[in-house]
C-alpha positions as CSV (number, residue, x, y, z in Angstrom):
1,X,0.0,0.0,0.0
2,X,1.3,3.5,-1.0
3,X,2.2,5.7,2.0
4,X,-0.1,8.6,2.5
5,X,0.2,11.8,0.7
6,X,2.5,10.0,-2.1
7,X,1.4,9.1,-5.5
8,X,2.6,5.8,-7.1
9,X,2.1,4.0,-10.4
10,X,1.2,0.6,-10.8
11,X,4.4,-0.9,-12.6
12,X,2.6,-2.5,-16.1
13,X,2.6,-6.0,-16.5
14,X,4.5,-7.6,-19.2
15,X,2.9,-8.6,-21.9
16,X,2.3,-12.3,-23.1
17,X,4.2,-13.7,-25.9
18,X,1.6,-15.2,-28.8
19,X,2.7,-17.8,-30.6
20,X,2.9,-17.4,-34.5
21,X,-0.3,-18.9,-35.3
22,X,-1.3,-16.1,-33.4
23,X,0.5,-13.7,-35.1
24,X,-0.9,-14.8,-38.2
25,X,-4.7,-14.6,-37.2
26,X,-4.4,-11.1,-35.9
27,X,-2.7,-10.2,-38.9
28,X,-5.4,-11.6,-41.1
29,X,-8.4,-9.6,-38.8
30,X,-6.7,-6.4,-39.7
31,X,-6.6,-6.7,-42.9
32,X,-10.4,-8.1,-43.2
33,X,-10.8,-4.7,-41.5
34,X,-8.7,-2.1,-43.9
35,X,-10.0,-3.9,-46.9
36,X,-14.2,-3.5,-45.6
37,X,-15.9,-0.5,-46.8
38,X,-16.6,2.7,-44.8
39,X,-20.0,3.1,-43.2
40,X,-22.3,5.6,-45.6
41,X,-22.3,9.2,-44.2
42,X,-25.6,8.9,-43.1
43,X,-25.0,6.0,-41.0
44,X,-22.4,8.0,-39.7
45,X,-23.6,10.5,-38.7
46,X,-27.7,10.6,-38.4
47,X,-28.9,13.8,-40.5
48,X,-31.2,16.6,-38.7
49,X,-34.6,16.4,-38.6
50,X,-36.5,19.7,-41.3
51,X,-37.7,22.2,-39.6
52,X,-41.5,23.6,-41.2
53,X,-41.0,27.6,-41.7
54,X,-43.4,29.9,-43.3
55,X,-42.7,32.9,-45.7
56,X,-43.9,35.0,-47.9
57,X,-44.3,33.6,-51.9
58,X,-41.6,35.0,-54.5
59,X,-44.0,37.2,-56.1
60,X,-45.6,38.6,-52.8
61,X,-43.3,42.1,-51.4
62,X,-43.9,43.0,-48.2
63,X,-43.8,46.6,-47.4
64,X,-44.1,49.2,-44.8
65,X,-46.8,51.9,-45.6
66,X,-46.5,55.8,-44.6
67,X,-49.9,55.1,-43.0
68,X,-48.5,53.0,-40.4
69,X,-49.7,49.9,-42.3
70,X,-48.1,46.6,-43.5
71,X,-49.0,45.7,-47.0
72,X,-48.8,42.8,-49.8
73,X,-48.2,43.7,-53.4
74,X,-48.8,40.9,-55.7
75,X,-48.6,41.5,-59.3
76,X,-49.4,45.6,-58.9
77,X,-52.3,44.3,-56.7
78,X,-51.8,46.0,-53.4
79,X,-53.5,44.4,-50.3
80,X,-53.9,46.2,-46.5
81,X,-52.4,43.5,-43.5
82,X,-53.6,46.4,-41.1
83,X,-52.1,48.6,-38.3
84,X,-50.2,45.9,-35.9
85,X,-46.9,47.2,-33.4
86,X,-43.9,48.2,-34.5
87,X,-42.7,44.6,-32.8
88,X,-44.9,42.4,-34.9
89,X,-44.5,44.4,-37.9
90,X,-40.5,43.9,-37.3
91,X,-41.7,40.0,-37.8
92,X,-44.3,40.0,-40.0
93,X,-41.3,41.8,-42.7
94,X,-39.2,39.0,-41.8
95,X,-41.5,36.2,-43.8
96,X,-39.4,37.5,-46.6
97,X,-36.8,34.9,-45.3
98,X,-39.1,32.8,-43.0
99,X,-40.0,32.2,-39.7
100,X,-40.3,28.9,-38.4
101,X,-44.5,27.8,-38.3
102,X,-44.2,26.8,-34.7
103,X,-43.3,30.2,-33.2
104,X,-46.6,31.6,-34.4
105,X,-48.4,29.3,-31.5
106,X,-47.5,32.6,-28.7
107,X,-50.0,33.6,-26.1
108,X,-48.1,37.3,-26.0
109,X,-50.0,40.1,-28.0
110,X,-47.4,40.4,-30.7
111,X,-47.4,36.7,-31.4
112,X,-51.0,36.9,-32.0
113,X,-50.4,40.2,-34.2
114,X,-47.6,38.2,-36.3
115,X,-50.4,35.0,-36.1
116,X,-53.1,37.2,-37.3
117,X,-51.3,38.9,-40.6
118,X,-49.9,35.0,-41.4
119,X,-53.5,33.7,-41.5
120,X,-54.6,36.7,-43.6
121,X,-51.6,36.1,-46.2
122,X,-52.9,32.4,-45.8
123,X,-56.1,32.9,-46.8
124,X,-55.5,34.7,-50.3
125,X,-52.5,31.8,-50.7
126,X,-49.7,34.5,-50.6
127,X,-47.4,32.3,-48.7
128,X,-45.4,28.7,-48.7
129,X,-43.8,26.7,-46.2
130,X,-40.1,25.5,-47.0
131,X,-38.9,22.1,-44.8
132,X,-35.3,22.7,-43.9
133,X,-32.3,21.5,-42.1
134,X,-31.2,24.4,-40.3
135,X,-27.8,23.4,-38.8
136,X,-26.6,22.6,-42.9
137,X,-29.5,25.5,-44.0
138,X,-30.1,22.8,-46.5
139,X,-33.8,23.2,-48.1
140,X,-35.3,19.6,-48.4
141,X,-38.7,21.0,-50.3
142,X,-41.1,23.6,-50.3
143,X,-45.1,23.5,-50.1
144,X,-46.6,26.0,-52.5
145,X,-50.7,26.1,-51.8
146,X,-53.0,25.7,-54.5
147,X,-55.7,26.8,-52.2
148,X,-56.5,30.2,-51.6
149,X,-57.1,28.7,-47.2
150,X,-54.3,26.2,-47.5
151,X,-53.1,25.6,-44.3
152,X,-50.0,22.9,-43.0
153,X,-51.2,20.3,-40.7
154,X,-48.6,17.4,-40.3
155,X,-50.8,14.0,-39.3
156,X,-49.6,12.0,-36.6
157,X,-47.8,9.5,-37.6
158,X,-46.2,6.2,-35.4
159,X,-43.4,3.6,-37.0
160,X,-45.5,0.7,-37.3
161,X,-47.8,2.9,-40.0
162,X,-48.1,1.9,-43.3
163,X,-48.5,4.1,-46.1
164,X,-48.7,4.2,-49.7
165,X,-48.6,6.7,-52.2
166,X,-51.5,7.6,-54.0
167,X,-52.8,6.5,-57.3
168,X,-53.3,10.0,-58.0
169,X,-50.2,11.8,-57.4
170,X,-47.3,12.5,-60.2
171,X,-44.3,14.0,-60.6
172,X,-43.3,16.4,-63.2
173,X,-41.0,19.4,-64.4
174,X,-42.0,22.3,-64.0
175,X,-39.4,24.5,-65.5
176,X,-36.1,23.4,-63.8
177,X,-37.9,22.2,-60.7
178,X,-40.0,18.6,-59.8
179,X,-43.1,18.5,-58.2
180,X,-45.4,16.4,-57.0
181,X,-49.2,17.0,-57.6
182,X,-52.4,15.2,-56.9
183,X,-55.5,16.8,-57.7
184,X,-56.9,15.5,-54.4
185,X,-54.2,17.8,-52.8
186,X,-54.4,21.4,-51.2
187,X,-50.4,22.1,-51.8
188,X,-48.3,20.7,-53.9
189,X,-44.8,19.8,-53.2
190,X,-41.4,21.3,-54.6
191,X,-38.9,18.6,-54.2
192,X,-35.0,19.9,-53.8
193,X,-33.6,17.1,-52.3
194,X,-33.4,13.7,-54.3
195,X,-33.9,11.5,-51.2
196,X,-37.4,12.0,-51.8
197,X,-37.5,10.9,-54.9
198,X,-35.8,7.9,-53.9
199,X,-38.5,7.5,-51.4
200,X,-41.3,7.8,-53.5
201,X,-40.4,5.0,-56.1
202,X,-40.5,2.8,-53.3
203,X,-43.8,3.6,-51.5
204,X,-45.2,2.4,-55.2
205,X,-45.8,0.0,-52.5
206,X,-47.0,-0.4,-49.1
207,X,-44.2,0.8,-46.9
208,X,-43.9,1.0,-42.6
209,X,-43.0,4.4,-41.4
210,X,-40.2,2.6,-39.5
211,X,-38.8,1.2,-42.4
212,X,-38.6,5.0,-44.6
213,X,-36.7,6.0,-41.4
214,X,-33.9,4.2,-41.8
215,X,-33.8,5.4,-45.2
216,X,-30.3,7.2,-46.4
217,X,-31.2,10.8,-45.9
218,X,-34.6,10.2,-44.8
219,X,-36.3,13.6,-45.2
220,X,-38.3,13.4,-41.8
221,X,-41.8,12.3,-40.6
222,X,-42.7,15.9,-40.4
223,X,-42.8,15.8,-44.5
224,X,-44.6,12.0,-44.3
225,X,-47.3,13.7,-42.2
226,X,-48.0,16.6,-44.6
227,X,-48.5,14.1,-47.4
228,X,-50.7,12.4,-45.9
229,X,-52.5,15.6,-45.0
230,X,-52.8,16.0,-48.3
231,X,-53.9,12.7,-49.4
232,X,-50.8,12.1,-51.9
233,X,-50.1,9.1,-48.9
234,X,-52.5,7.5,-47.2
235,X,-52.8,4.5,-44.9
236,X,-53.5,0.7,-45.2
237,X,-53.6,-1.9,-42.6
238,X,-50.4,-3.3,-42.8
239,X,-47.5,-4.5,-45.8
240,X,-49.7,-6.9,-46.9
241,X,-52.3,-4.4,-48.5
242,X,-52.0,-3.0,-51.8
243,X,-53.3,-0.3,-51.4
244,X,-56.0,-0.9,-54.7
245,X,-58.6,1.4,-55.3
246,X,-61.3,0.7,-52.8
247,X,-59.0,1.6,-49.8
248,X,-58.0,5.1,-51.1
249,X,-61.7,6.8,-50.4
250,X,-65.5,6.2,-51.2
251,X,-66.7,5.0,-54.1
252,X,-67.0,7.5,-56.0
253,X,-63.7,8.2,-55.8
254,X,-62.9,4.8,-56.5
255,X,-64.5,5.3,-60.2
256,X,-62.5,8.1,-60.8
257,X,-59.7,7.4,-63.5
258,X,-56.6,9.8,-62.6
259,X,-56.4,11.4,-66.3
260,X,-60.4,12.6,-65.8
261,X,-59.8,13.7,-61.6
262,X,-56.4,15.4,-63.1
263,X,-58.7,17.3,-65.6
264,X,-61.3,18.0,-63.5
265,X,-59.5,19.9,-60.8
266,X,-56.7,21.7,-63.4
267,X,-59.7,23.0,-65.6
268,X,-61.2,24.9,-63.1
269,X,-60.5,27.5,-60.3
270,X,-60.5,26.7,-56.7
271,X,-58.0,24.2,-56.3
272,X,-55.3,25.2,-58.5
273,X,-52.4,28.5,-58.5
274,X,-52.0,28.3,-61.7
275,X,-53.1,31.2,-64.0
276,X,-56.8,31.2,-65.2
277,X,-58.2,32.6,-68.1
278,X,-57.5,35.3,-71.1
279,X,-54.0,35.5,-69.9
280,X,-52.7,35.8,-73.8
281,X,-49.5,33.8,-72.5
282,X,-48.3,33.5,-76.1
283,X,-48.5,36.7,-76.9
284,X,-44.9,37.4,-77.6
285,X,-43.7,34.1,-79.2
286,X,-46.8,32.4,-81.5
287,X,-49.0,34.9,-84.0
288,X,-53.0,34.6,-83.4
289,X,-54.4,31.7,-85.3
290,X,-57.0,32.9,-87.6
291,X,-60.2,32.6,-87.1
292,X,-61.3,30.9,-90.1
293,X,-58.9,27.7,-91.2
294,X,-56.5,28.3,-94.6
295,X,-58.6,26.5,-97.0
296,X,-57.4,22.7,-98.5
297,X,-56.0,22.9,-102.1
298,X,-58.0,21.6,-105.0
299,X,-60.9,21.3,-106.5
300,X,-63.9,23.5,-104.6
301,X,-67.4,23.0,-104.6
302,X,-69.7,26.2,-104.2
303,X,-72.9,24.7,-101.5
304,X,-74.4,28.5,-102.2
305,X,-75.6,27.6,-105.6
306,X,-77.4,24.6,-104.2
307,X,-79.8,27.0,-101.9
308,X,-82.8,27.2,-102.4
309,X,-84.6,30.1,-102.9
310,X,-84.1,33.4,-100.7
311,X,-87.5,33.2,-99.0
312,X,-87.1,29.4,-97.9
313,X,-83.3,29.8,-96.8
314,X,-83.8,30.6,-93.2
315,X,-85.9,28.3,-91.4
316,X,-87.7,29.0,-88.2
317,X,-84.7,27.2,-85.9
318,X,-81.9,28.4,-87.9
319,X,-83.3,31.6,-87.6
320,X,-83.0,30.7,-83.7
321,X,-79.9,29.9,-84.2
322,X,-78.7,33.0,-85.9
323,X,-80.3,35.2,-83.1
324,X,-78.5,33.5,-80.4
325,X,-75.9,36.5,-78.8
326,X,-74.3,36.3,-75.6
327,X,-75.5,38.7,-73.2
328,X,-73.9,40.1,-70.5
329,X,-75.6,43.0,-69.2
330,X,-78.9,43.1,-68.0
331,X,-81.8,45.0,-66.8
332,X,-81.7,45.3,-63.3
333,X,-85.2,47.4,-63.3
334,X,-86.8,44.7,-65.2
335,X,-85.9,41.5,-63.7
336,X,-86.6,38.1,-65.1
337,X,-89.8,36.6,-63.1
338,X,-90.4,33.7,-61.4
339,X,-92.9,32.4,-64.4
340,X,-90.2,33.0,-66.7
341,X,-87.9,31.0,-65.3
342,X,-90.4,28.1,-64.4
343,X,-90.7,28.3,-68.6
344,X,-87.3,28.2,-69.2
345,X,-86.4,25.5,-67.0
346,X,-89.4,23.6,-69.0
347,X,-88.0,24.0,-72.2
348,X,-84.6,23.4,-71.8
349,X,-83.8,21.0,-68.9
350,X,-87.3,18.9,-67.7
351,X,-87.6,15.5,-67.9
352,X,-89.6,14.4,-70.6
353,X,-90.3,10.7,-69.6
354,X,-88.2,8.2,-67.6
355,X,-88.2,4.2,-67.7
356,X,-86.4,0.7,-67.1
357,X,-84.2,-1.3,-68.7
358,X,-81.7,-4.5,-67.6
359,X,-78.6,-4.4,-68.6
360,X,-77.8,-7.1,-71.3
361,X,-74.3,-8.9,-70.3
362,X,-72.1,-10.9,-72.7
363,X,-72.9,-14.3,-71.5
364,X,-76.4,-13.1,-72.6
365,X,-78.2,-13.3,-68.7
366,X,-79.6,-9.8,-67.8
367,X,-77.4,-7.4,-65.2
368,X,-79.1,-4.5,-62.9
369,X,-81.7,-3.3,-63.9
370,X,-80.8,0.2,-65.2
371,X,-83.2,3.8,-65.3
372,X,-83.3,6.3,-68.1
373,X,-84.6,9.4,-68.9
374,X,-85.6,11.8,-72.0
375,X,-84.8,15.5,-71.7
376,X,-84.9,18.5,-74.1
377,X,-80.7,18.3,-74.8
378,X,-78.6,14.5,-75.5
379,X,-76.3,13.1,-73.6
380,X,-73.8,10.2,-73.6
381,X,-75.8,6.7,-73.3
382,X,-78.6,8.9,-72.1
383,X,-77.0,9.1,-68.8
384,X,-78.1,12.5,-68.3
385,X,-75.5,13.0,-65.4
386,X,-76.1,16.6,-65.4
387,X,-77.6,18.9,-62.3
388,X,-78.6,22.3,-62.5
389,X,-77.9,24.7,-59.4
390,X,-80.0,28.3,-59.2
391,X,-78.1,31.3,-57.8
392,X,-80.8,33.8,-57.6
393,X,-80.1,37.4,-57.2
394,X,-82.5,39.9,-58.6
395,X,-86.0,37.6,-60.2
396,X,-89.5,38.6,-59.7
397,X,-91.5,36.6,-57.3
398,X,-88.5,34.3,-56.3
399,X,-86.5,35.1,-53.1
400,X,-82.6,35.5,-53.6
401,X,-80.5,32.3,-52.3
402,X,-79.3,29.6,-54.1
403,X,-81.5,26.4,-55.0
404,X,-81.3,22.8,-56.8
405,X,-83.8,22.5,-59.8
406,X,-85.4,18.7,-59.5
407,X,-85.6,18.2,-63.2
408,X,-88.2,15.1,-62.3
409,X,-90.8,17.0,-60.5
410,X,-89.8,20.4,-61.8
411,X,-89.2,22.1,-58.4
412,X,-86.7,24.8,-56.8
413,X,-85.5,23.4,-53.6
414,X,-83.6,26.4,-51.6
415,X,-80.1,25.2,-50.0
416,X,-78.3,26.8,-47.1
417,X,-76.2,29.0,-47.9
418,X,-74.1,31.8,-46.3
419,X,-75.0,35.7,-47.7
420,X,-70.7,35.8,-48.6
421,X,-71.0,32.5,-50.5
422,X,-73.6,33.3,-52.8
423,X,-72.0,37.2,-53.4
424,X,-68.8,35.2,-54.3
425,X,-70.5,33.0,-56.9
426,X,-72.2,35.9,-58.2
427,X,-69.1,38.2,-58.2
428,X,-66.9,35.4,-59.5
429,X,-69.3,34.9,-62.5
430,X,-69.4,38.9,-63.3
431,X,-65.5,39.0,-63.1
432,X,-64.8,35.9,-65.9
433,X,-67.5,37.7,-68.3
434,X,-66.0,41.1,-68.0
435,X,-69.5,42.0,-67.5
436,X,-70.8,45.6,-65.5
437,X,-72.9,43.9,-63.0
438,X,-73.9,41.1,-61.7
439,X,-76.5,38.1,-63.4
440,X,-79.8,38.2,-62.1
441,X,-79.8,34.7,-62.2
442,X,-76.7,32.2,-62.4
443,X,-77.0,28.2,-63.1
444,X,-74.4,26.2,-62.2
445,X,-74.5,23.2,-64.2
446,X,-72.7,20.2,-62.0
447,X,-71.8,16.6,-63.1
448,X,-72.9,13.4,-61.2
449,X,-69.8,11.8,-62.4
450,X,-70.6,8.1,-60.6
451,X,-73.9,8.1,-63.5
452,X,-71.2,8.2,-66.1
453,X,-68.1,6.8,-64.5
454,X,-69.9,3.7,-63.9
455,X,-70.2,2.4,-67.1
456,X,-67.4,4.5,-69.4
457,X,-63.9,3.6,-68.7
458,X,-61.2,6.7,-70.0
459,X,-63.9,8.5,-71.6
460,X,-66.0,9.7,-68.2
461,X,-65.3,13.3,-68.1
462,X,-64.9,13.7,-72.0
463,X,-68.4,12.9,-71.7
464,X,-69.5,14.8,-69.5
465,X,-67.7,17.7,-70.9
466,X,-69.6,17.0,-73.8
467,X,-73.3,16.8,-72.8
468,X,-72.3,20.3,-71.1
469,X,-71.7,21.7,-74.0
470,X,-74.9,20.6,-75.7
471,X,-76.9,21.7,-72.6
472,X,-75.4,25.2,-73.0
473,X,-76.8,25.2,-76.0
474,X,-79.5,24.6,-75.3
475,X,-80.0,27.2,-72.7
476,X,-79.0,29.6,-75.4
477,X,-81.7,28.4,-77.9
478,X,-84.0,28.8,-75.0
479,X,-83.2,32.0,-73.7
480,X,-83.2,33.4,-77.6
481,X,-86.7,31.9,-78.4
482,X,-87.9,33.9,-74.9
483,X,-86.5,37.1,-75.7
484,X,-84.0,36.7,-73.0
485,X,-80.2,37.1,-72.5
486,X,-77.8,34.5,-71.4
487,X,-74.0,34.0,-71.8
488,X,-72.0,30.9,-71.0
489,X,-69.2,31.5,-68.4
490,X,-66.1,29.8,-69.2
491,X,-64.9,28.8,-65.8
492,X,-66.1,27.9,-62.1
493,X,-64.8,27.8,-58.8
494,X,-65.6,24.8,-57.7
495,X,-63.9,24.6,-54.3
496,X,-66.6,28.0,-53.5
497,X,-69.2,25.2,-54.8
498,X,-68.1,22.8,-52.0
499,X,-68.3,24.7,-49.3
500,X,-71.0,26.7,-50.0
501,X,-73.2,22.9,-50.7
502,X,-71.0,20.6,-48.7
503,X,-70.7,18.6,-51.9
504,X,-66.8,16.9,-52.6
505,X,-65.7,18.2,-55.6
506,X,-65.5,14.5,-56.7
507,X,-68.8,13.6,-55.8
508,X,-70.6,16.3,-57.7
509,X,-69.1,19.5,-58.9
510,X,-69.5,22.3,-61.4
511,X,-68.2,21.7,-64.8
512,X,-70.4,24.8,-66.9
513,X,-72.0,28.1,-65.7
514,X,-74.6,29.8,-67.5
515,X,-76.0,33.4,-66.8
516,X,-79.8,34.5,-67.3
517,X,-81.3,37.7,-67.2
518,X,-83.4,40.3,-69.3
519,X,-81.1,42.2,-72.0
520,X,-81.3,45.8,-71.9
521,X,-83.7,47.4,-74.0
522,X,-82.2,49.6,-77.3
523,X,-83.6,50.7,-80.3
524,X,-80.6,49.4,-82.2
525,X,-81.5,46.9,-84.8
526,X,-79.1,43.5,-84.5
527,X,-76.5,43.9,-86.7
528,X,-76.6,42.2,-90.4
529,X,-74.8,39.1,-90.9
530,X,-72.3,40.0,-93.3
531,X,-72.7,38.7,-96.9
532,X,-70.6,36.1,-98.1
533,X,-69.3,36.1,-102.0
């Protein structure tokens, strides 16, 4: 025992001698070791979990008014955030370069300032929410809304989860960037880092969250739960499901092809960013096509000399046809009336008569038994898929509000509908005709796309597209035999139409729009068609 108060060291032992077989083995286990490969850098070291952040949009500037006020430009359209402290405007100018989404959850007043100007840029879909790696400030990819109310929610997910990837999401370019789309989707998803990619090729099939976590730069749960909040994942019950059709969401959606849901909800406004409308985006790289097509070389045939005489050229219906005009503006003082529209609604859109039929199947024994129905316009395999919705703003003996027309029992049927909703239909329709006020009435035709779906495989919402087109018609024919105006309005919103009817846009949405109302009076004559030589 050392004496106290005096360090010693233990004298080290001598060390065994190995024999040379020995000496040959160890010399074999280090070379086993210098030849084996190093570990993968991200089994090295285990990669930092994204961070969710919020900011402002590219095209959005944020600025500081001489008012006092914030404000968003967009496109030279300038929009008031309000008066909030100098503290939360400090913050609120910050979502140039982001603030992360979980410090807007602050009970203090200038968290709920900040909170309150980040909803309102939320709600006209001015911002997007980039996943990051902050200690490498390494974007892993970006959410842009399509939504005007998008709003992040990451779903809870555990490690023995399965998911899948949805039958209707893709992947494109877009420019010199990848995303990933569904049309079921309120965002979609700018992808930076390729690791997702790699992820998505293999939840093609069913896939445990545990087992994409042990994935070479696995890009977090937090992005797995945002994908599933936007239904481009989903969840089955274990490895073993497919994931098919049926487990993905009602069956409706389960008759959907992707081509005709990808159409449906790219076609429209309301759950899309893209731009809408007469945008001339062409303009400076492709001349106008003319309006009338160059004609073929060779021999012509003049149809004019086979008329017949001037007096029996223009029957009754094409005279109707010639009269038919769009009409945009209409007589607010003299409003269509309530018998008027009961006439209209006769003419153009009643059922005529209705009846059975079993279906005949190959092996010649009947299937279901089917129903029909006869109306004023055609329609693929008579399906007559088509609804008509009233929006109701200025008639005669009809109270405004929005209503369903039963084309069976010819009835209005009012539907709930908040006073903001139905202004927004109304307005919406005004704004895509370039029209001075608003229609006195609006129909909103709508597709039952299960009555056509059903039977019709890649053809569904070609269709349906169709029959709206010779319903439109129709209501023009209508309206010109009445002596009223109507104009067909060339898109719809038709995430406005789900909320204001609580219909899924899958289920039953708007795919036409047609406006109705009495045309101004003038002493004008119509213009003369021109004569052709």
């Amino acid at each position: 025992m050392a004496k106290r108060g005096r360090v010693t060291k233990a004298r080290p032992r001598a060390a065994p001698k190995r024999t040379a077989k020995a000496n040959r083995r160890a010399s074999n286990r280090t070379a086993v070791k210098a030849r084996a490969p190093a570990p993968p850098a991200a089994a090295q070291q285990r990669l930092a979990t994204p961070v969710l952040s919020v900011r402002a949009s590219p095209r959005v500037t944020l600025e500081n008014w001489s008012n006092g006020h914030l404000g968003a430009v967009v496109d030279f359209y300038r929009f008031d955030l309000g008066q909030p402290s100098e503290g939360a405007k400090k913050r609120v100018l910050a979502l140039k370069d982001g603030i992360r989404l979980a410090a807007l959850g602050g009970r203090a007043a200038a968290d709920q300032e900040v909170a309150r100007v980040v909803r309102l840029l939320a709600r006209k879909g001015l911002l997007e929410y980039p996943l990051t790696r902050m200690a490498a400030r390494a974007e892993v990819a970006i959410i842009e809304p399509q939504m005007a109310d998008y709003w992040p929610h990451v779903a809870k997910l555990a490690n023995t989860d399965t998911l899948v990837l949805s039958r209707f999401a893709y992947l494109r370019r877009r420019s010199s960037e990848m995303v990933l789309e569904s049309p079921r989707a309120g965002a979609l998803i700018r992808i930076i880092d390729p690791a997702i990619a790699t992820m998505l090729t293999m939840l093609a099939t069913p896939q445990t969250v545990g087992t994409l976590r042990k994935l070479a730069g696995f890009p977090g749960t937090e992005l797995l739960g945002l994908l599933v909040d936007c239904a481009i994942l989903f969840k089955v019950d274990g490895p073993g499901d497919d994931g098919r059709r049926s487990r993905e969401g009602d069956e409706t959606l389960v008759m959907w092809d992707f081509h005709d849901l990808l159409f449906h909800a790219r076609s429209a406004e309301g759950r899309q960013a893209n731009l809408v409308g007469g945008a001339y985006p062409h303009l400076d790289s492709i001349a106008p096509p003319p309006a009338i097509r160059p004609s073929w070389p060779g021999e012509r045939i003049d149809l004019k000399a086979a008329l017949p005489a001037p007096s029996e050229t223009v029957s009754p219906a094409a005279r109707l046809f010639r009269d038919r005009v769009s009409v945009r503006d209409y007589d607010n003082q003299n409003p269509v009336t309530l018998a008027e529209l009961s006439l209209f609604l006769d003419g153009a859109a009643r059922v005529l008569s209705r009846w059975e039929s079993p279906l005949d199947l190959e092996d010649g024994s009947d299937g279901p038994m089917l129903d029909y129905t006869r109306r004023p316009y055609p329609t693929g395999g008579s399906a007559y898929e088509l609804e008509l919705y009233v929006t109701v703003a200025n008639c005669a003996g009809l109270a405004s509000g929005l209503y369903h027309y039963d084309a069976g029992a010819h009835t209005l049927t009012r539907i709930p509908a908040k006073p903001e909703q139905l202004s927004a239909m109304l307005d919406f329709a005004q704004f895509a005709m370039g029209a001075d006020g608003r229609p006195q009435i609006l129909l909103t035709v709508t597709s039952r796309f299960a009555r056509l779906a059903w039977k019709y495989s890649s053809i569904a919402y070609a269709l349906t597209l169709k029959d709206v087109g010779a319903l439109l018609q129709t209501l023009y024919l209508m309206a010109a035999d009445m002596g009223l105006g109507g104009c067909a309005v060339g898109t719809s919103d038709i995430d406005l139409f789900e909320k204001t009817t609580g219909l899924p846009f899958h289920v039953e949405g708007p795919v036409g729009q047609f406006t109705l109302g009495r045309p101004i009076a003038t002493d004008e004559a119509p213009d003369a068609l021109p004569t052709q030589t």
